[in-house]
VEXFI-285793 format. One line per 8 residues: number of its first residue (from 1); their letters; for each residue z, x, y of C-alpha. Coordinates in pm, 1 decimal, decimal comma, padded with zeros to 6 digits. Layout:
BEGIN
NUM = A = Z X Y; ...
! end
This chain:
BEGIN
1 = XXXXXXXX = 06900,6 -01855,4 -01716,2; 06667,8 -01772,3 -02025,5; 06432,9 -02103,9 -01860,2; 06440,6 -01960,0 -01549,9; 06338,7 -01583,4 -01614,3; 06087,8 -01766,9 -01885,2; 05922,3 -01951,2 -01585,2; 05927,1 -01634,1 -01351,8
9 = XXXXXXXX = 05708,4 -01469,4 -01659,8; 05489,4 -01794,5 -01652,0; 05434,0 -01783,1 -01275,9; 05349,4 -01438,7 -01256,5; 05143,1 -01409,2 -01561,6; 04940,3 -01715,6 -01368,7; 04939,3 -01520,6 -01046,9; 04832,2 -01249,5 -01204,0
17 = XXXXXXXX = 04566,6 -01402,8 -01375,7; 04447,2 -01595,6 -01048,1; 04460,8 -01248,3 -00868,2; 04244,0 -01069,1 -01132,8; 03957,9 -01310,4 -01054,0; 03939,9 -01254,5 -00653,0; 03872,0 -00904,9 -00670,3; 03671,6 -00637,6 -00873,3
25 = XXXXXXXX = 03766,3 -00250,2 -00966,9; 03456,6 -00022,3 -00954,4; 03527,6 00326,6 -01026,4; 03280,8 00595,4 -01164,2; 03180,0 00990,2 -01152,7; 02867,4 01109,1 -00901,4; 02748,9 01429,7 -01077,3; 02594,5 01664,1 -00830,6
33 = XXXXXXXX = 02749,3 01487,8 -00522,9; 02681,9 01603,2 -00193,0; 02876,5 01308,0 -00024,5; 03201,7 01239,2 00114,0; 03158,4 00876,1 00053,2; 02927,3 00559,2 -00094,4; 02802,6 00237,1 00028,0; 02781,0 -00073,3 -00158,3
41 = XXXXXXXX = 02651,9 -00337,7 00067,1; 02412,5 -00677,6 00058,1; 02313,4 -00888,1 00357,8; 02655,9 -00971,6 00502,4; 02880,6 -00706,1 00280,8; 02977,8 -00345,5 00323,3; 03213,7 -00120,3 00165,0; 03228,9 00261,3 00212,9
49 = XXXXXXXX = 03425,9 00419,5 -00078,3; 03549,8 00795,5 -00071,3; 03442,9 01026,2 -00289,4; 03655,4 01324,1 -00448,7; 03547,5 01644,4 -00430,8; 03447,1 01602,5 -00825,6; 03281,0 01362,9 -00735,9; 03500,1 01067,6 -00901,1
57 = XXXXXXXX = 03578,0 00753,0 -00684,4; 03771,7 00444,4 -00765,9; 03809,6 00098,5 -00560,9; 03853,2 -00250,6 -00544,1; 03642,3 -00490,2 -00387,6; 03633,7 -00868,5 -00286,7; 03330,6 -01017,2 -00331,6; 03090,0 -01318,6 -00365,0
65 = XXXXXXXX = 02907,1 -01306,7 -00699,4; 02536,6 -01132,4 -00659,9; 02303,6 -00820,4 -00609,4; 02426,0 -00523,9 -00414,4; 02329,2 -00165,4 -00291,0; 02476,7 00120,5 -00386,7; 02382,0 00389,7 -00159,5; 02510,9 00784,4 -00100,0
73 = XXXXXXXX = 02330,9 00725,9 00215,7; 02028,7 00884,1 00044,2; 01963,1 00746,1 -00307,9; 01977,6 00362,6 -00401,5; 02071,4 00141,8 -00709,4; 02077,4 -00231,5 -00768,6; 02422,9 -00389,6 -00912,2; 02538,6 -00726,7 -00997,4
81 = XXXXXXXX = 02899,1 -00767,6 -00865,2; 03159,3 -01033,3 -00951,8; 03509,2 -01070,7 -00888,2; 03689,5 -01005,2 -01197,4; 03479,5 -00709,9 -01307,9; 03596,4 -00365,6 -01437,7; 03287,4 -00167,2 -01398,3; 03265,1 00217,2 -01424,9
89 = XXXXXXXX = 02957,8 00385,7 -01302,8; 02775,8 00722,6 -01397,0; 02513,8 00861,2 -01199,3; 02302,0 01162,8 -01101,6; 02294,8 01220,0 -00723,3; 02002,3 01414,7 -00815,5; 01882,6 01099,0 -01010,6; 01976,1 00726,2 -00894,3
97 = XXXXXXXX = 01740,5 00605,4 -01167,5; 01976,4 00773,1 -01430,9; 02249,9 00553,7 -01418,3; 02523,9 00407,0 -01755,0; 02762,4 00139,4 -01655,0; 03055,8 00070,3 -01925,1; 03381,2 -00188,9 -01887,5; 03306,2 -00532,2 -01758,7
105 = XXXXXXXX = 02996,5 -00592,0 -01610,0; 02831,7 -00328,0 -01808,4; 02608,4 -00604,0 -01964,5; 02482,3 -00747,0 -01611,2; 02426,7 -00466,8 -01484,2; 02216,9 -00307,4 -01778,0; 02003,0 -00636,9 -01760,9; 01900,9 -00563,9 -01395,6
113 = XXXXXXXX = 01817,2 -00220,9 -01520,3; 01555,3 -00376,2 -01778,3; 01433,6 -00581,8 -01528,4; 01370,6 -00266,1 -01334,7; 01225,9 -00092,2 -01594,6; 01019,1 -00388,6 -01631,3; 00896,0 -00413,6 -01248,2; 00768,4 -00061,4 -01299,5
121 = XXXXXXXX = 00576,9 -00152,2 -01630,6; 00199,4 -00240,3 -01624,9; 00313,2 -00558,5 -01759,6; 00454,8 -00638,5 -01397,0; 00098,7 -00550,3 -01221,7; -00118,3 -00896,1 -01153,6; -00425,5 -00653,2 -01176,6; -00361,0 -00559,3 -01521,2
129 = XXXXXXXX = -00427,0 -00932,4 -01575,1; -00684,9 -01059,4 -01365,5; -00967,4 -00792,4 -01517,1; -00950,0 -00961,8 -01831,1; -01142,2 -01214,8 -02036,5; -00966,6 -01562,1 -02098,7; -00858,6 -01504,2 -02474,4; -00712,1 -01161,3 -02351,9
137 = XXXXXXXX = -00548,7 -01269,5 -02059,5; -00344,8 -01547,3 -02254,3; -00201,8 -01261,7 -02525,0; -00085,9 -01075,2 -02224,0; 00069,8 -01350,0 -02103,0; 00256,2 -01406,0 -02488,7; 00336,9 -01036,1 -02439,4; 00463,0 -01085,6 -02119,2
145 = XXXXXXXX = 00684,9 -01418,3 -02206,6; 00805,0 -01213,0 -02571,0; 00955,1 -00917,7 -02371,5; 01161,3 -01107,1 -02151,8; 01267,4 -01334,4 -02425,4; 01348,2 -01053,7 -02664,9; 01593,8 -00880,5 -02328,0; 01985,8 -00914,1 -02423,9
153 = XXXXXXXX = 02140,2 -01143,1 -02275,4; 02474,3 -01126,9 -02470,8; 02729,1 -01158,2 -02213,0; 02502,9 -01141,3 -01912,6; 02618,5 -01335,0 -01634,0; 02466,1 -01695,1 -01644,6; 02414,2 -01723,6 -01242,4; 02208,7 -01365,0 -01329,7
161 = XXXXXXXX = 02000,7 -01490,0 -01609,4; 01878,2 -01792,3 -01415,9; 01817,1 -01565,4 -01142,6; 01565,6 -01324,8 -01294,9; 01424,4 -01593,6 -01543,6; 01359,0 -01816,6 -01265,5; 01179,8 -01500,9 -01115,5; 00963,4 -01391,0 -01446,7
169 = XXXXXXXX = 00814,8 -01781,4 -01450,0; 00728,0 -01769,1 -01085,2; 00563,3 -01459,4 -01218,8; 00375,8 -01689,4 -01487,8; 00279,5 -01949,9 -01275,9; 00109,6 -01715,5 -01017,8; -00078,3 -01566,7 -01321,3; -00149,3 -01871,8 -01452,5
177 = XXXXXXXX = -00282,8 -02068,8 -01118,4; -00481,5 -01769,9 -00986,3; -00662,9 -01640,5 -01313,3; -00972,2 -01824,7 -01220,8; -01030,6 -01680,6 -00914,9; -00905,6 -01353,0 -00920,8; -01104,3 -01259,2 -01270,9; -01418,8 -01340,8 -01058,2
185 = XXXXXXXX = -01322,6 -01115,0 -00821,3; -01256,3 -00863,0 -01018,0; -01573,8 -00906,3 -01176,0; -01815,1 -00963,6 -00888,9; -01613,1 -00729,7 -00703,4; -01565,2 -00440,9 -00965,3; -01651,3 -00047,8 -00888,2; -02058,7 -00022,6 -00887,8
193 = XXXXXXXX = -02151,9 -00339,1 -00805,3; -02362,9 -00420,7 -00532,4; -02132,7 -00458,3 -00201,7; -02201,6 -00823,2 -00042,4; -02338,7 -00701,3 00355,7; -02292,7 -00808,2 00693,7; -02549,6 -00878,4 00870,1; -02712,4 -00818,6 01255,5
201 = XXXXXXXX = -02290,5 -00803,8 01370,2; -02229,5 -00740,4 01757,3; -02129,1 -00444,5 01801,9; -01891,3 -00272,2 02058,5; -02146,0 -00055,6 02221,1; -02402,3 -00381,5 02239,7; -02638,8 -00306,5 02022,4; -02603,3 -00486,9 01663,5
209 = XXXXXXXX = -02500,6 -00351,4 01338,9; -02597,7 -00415,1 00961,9; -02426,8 -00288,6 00622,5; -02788,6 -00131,8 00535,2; -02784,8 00050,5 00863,3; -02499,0 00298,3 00724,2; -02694,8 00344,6 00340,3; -02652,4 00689,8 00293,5
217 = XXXXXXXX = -02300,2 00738,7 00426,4; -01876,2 00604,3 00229,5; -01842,5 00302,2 00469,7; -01452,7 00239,2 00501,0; -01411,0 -00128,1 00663,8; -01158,7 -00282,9 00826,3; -01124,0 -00628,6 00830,0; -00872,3 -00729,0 01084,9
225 = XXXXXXXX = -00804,8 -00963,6 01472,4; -00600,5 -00880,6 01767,1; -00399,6 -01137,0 01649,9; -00260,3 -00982,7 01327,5; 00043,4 -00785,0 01350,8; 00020,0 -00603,3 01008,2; -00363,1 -00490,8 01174,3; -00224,6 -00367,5 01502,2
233 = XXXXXXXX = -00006,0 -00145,7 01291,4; -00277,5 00013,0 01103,7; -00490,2 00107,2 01400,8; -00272,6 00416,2 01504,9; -00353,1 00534,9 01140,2; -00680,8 00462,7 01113,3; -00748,1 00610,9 01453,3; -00601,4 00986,1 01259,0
241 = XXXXXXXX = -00812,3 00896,4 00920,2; -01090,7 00829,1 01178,7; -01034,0 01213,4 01322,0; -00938,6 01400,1 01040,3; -01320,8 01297,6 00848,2; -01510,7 01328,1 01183,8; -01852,2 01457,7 01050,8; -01810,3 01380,1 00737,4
249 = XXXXXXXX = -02014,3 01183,2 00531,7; -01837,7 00846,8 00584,8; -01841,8 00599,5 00834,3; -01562,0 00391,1 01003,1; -01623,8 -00000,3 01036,0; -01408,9 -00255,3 01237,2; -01524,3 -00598,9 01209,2; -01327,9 -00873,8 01388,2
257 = XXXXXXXX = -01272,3 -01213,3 01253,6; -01121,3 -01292,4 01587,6; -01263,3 -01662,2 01686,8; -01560,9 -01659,8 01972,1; -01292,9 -01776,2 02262,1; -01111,6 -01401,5 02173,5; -01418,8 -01187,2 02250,5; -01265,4 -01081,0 02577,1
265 = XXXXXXXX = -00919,2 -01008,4 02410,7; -01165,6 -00802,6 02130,2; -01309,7 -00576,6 02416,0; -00991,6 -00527,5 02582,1; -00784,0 -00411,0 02278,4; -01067,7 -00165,3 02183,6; -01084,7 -00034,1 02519,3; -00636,7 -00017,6 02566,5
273 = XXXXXXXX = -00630,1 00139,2 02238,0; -00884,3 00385,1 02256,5; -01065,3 00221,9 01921,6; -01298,6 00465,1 01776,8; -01575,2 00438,7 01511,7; -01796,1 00112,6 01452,6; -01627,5 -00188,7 01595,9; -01800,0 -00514,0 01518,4
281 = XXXXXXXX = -01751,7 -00863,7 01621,8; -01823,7 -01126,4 01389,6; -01732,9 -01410,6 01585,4; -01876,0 -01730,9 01419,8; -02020,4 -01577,7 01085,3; -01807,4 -01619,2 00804,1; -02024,3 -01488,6 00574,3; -01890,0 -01080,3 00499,2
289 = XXXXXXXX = -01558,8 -01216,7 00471,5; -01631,2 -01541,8 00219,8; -01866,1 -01314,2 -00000,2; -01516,9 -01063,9 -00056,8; -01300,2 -01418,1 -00047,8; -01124,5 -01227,7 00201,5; -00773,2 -01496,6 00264,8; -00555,9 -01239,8 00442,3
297 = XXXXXXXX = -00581,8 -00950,8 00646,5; -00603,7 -00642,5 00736,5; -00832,4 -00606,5 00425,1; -00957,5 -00251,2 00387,4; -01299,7 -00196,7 00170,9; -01478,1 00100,7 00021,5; -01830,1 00094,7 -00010,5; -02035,3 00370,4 -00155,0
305 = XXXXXXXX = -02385,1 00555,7 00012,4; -02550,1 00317,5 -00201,5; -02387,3 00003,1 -00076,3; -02225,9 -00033,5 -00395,3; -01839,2 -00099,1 -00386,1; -01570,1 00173,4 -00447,2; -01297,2 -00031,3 -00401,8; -01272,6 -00406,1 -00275,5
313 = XXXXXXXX = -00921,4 -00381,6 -00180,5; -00925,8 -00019,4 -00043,0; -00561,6 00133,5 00019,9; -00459,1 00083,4 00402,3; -00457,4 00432,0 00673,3; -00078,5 00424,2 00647,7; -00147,8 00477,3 00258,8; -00143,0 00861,3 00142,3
321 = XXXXXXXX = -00378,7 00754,2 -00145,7; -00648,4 00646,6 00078,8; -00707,0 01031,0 00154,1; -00623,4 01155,4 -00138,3; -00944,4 00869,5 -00253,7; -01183,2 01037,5 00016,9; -01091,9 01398,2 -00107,0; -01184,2 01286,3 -00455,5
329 = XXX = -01509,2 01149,4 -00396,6; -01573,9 01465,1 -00186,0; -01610,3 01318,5 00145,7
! end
């Protein structure tokens, strides 16, 4: 009898054991909640979880080991999920950046938090690199690979770890491989110097049009082809940019890199979509976009009444800062 009641012990101290490793307990407090309920969902996952009127909740969840969403439907944060976890949240509603973890999974989760933290850093901005001289650039880069060895790691989850350290040298190696090229670019291509031109370009209205044509006016240009999805997406915006500085001292410039067997499809989008300021074809010549290394598009550009450059990579119509750029130059 003693055996037998031993083994029923046994077996359910296994069971149990097996059952506390298919499934997860989240619980935590939402301070300022205006929500019934939260979301935690990935690409093929969703929970909705209740929330108490003080804003408490508490759950389990069965899940496959990764990066989820926690949403109020509103606000967002990043967590690391596994089954087996005990993890208590506290957050802000007012706040999603604000957020403690504690029990297990507190450690995973804080890691993603100073990757985060990290991602917002000027550490994580490839421009921050590229502007600087060789000897420079390779103590950044020591920086850069000191801070993420010097992250805790102490009971991180492994599958994590080789997730985001597989991400920070991807990181390296695009540093690394594109230093060259984009430090001369940043240099040849840096605020106040000359502005490589375009030359004798067909325009719309027939007539053809030159970079030294517009000296005296901000030139915005917009380097784009019927083709290109991303640039059929900026034209509604540049089409309002386009009205709201009417008369101003700036002009608008289109130029196509559409091959010569697309001039007709060139005409015809201008005309369908009501196009407005300079629209150039460049058909054949290469040259405006080789001078700015110009590899993908729509590329926007800001050139000066001088013809000196503003800014080579310009921020797009659909980007606030592109007006709040004009309205600090005083155009």
């Amino acid at each position: 009898m003693k055996k037998f009641i031993l083994l029923l012990l046994l077996a359910s101290t296994i069971i149990g054991c097996k059952e506390s490793k298919e499934y997860l307990s989240i619980s935590g407090k939402i301070k300022n909640a205006d929500t019934k309920e939260i979301e935690i969902l990935s690409n093929d996952f969703i929970k909705t979880i209740a929330v108490n009127n003080d804003g408490t909740f508490n759950d389990t969840l069965k899940v496959k080991k990764g990066i989820f969403t926690l949403t109020d439907g509103r606000n967002k944060a990043l967590l690391f999920l596994a089954n087996g976890y005990d993890l208590n949240i506290d957050v802000d509603a007012q706040d999603f950046a604000n957020i403690n973890f504690d029990g297990k999974g507190k450690e995973s989760n804080e890691y993603i938090l100073a990757k985060i933290a990290f991602s917002k850093s000027e550490l994580a901005d490839p421009k921050s690199y590229f502007s600087l001289e060789k000897a420079a650039f390779d103590a950044r880069i020591d920086e850069l690979k000191e801070l993420n060895a010097n992250i805790s790691k102490e009971k991180v989850d492994t599958f994590l770890i080789s997730k985001i350290e597989s991400d920070n040298n991807r990181f390296i190696d695009y540093l690394n491989k594109n230093y060259e090229l984009k430090y001369s670019a940043a240099i040849n291509f840096a605020k106040g110097k000359p502005s490589p031109k375009f030359n004798n370009l067909e325009n719309f209205d027939g007539s053809t049009t030159s970079l030294d044509d517009l000296i005296g006016k901000y030139v915005y240009i917009d380097v784009w082809a019927t083709w290109c999805g991303p640039c059929k997406q900026q034209i509604p915006f540049l089409k309002k940019i386009e009205e709201a500085y009417h008369g101003k001292n700036i002009e608008f410039v289109s130029i196509s890199t559409d091959r010569k067997n697309k001039y007709g499809a060139w005409r015809q989008m201008i005309e369908s979509k009501e196009m407005g300021g300079i629209q150039l074809f460049a058909g054949d010549d290469y040259s405006f976009s080789q001078a700015y290394q110009i590899n993908s598009i729509p590329r926007f550009i800001l050139i000066d009444p001088e013809g000196n450059i503003v800014n080579a990579n310009a921020p797009r119509p659909s980007d606030p800062s592109l007006t709040k750029l004009f309205d600090s130059l005083g155009i």
